[in-house]
Each structure stands twice: as C-alpha cells, then as structure tokens.
C-alpha positions in Angstrom: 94.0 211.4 95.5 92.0 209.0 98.1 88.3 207.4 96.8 86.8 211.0 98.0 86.9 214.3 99.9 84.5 215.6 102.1 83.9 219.4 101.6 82.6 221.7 105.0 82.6 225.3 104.7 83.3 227.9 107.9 79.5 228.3 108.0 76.4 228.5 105.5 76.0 229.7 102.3 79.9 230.0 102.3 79.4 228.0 98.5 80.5 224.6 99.8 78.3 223.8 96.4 80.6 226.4 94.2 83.8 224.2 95.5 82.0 220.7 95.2 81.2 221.1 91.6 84.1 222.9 90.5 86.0 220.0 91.9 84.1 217.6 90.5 84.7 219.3 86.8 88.6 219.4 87.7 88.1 215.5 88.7 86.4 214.8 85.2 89.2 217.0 83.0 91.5 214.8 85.0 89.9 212.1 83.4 88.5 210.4 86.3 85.0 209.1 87.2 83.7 211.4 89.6 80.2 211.6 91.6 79.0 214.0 93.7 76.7 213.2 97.4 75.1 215.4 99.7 74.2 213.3 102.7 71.2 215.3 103.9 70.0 218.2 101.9 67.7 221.0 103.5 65.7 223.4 101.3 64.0 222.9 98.1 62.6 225.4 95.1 59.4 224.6 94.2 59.0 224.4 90.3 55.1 223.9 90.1 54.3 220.5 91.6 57.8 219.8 92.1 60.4 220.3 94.9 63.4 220.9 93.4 67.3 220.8 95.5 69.4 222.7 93.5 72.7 221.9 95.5 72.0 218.1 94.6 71.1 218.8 90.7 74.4 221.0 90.5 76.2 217.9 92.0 74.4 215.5 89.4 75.0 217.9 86.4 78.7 218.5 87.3 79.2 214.5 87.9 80.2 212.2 85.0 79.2 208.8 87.0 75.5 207.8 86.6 73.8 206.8 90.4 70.8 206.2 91.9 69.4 210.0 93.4 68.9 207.8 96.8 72.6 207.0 97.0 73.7 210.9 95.7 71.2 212.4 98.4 69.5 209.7 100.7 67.9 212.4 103.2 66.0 215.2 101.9 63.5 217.8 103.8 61.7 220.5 101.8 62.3 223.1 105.1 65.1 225.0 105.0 66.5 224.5 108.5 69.3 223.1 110.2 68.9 219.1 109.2 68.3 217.8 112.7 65.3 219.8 112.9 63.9 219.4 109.5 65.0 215.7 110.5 62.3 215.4 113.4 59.5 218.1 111.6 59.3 214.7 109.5 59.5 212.3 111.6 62.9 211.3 110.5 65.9 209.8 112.0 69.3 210.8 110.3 71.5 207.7 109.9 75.1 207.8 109.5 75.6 204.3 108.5 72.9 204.2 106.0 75.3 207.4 104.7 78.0 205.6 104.9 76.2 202.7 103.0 75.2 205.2 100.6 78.9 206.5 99.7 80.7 203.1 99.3 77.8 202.7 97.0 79.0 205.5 95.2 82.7 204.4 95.5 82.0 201.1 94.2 81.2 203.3 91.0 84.0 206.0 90.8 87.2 206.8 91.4 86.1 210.1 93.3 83.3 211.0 95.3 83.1 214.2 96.6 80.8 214.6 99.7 79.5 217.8 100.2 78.1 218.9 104.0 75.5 220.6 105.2 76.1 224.5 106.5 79.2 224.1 108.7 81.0 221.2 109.7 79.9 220.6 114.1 76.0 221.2 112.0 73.9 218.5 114.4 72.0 215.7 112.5 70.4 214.7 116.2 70.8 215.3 119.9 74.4 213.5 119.9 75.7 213.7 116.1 76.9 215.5 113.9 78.1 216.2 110.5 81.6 215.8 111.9 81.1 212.3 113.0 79.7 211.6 109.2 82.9 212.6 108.4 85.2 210.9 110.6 82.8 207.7 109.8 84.1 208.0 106.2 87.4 208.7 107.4 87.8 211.3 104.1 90.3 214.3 103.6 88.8 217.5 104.2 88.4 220.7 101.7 87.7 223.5 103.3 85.6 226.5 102.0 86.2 229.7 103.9 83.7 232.9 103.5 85.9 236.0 103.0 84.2 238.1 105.1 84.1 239.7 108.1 84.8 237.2 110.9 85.9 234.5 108.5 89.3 234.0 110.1 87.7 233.3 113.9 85.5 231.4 112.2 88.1 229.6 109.6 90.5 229.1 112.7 87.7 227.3 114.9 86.6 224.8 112.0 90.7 223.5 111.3 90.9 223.1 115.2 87.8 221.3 115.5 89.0 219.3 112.0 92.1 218.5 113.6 91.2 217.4 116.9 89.2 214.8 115.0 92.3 213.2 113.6 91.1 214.3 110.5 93.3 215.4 107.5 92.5 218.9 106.3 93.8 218.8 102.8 92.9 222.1 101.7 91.2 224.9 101.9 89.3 227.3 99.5 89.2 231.3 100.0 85.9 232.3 98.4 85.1 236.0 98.2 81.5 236.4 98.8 81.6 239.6 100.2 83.4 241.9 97.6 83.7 244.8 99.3 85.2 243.6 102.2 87.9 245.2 103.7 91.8 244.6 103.9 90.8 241.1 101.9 94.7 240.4 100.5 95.3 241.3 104.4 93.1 238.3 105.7 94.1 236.4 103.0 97.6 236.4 103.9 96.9 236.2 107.8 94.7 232.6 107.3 97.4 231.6 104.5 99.8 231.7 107.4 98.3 230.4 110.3 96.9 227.3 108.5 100.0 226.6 106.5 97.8 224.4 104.3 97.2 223.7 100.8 95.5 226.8 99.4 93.4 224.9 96.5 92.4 228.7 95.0 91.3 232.2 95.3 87.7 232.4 94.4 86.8 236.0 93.0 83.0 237.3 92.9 81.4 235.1 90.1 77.9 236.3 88.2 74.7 234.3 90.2 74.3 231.8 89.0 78.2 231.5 88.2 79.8 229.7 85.2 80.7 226.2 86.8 83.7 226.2 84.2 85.1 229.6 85.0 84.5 228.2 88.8 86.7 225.0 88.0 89.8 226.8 86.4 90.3 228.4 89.6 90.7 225.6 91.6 92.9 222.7 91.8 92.6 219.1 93.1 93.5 218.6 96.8 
C-alpha cells in the first residue's frame, strides 16, 4: 500500500466518512500506523458553546497516530455549504499547498494517511480549483465510494472518467447501500462491477445511524 489514499465519493453524503474510518480500523488490525485528514471540513454540530465536526472526530477516534487537529483538518467553516463558499463567507482562502504541507506532516508520522474529500471529487475550493487538483497535488490512489441509488451508475461512471483523465490511479471502489429499497440493486451492482473492472473493496449493507465502525470495517478490505 502507498503512504495514503484519498477517498471521493460520487456525490455527498454518499459516507465517504463510513469508508475512511473503516479503512483506517482495517489499517490499524493490519498493524500499521494510520491517521485520518480532512482537508477542509464544512458543517459543524453545536454542543453548547462548542462547534463540533463530527467527520473529523470519527477520523481522530478511528486513527491510532496522535497529530496536531491543524494538520488532521487545517480548514474548517461552521456553514454547511460547498467549501469554496463557506471559504469566502469567512474571508478565507483555501490553499492546496498548505494541504499538502499539512499531509506530509501527517506522513512523516504514519505509515498510512487516509485523506478524506469534501462531497464529490470536481467539489470547487475557489474560482479555478478544486478537490481534484488536491488530489492530483498528493499524487495518492483513489477509493471510491459509490451511493447505491438511483442515478448512481451515471454518476459513478462520470467520477472514474474524470479520475482517470487526471492520470490518477483509481484503486477501488466501495458500493454503499444508502438507499435500501432501491430497486434492481444486485442489477446495478453487477452493471458498475463490469464497466469499472476495478477493485471492488466491499458491499456496504444498510448499517444502524450511527453505525458500528467495527461491523463497518469487516466489510471492507484494504485497496
């Protein structure tokens, strides 16, 4: 496996998190030293006084490598919007070298970091970048998470082209089945298993909210 992969999903709340933890779990039963990062996080809870991004405290919590929070998460906005807008709201220029700063920080500490994106992978960070570039910057694998749903295989399809044209390696991808009802799902498995003719890393049923980062992890393998 290479110092890190960087995990994009076919659009938002597709549980790019889910797969980012669980592989950081696999990473640590492997017996490696594993950290998680999220570049730019959008979105907090607030817990009384407190704002609160629970996509970057599942990435600390499932990580067995101590770090600064400013190297795990150096861009945060309380709005949940698309970053380049929460970006400017404060003022804010996103940075991809002070990212890219950030994760061979991180390297420097473990032996893998996974790097977990912000809704979909062409998600702007400013008028000419975007979360693509960040990953062609840190020239890491791709994993793939893919929303079983309605329109996931247009959607799916799109992402590994634009992946691809980047010169990027797509070393897996994840079928998560957030939408349990939906229809002719072994169907659309099969077609996207096919056209990709890629790693499938695992099979993601429904899990309980929040799920059981363990059970999440024994269905998944490393890239």
């Amino acid at each position: 496996m290479s110092r890190g992969v960087f995990v994009t999903g076919t659009d938002t709340g597709v549980g790019k998190t889910l797969v980012a933890t669980a592989l950081l779990r696999r990473g640590v039963q492997a017996g490696l030293k594993c950290v998680g990062m999220k570049p730019v996080a959008a979105g907090c809870e607030r817990v009384g006084a407190s704002c609160v991004y629970q996509d970057v405290e599942a990435l600390i919590a499932a990580s067995n490598v101590v770090a600064p929070r400013e190297a795990i998460n150096p861009y945060r906005f309380p709005e949940p919007v698309a970053p380049h807008l929460a970006a400017a709201a404060s003022g804010v220029s996103l940075d991809i070298e002070v990212m890219a700063d950030r994760f061979r920080e991180l390297a420097a500490r473990a032996d893998l970091v996974v790097v977990e994106g912000a809704g979909g992978f062409l998600v702007p960070l400013d008028d000419e970048t975007t979360l693509a570039d960040l990953a062609l910057r840190l020239a890491l694998p791709v994993v793939l998470v893919v929303g079983m749903r309605l329109g996931c295989l247009n959607h799916t399809l799109l992402t590994a082209e634009a992946i691809a044209r980047r010169g990027l390696r797509l070393a897996g991808w994840v079928a998560n089945r957030i939408d349990p009802q939906m229809a002719r799902f072994e169907e659309n498995l099969a077609t996207l298993r096919a056209r990709l003719a890629l790693p499938l890393l695992g099979v993601l049923p429904p899990f309980p909210n929040p799920p059981d980062p363990a059970a999440v992890a024994a269905h998944l393998r490393l890239p």
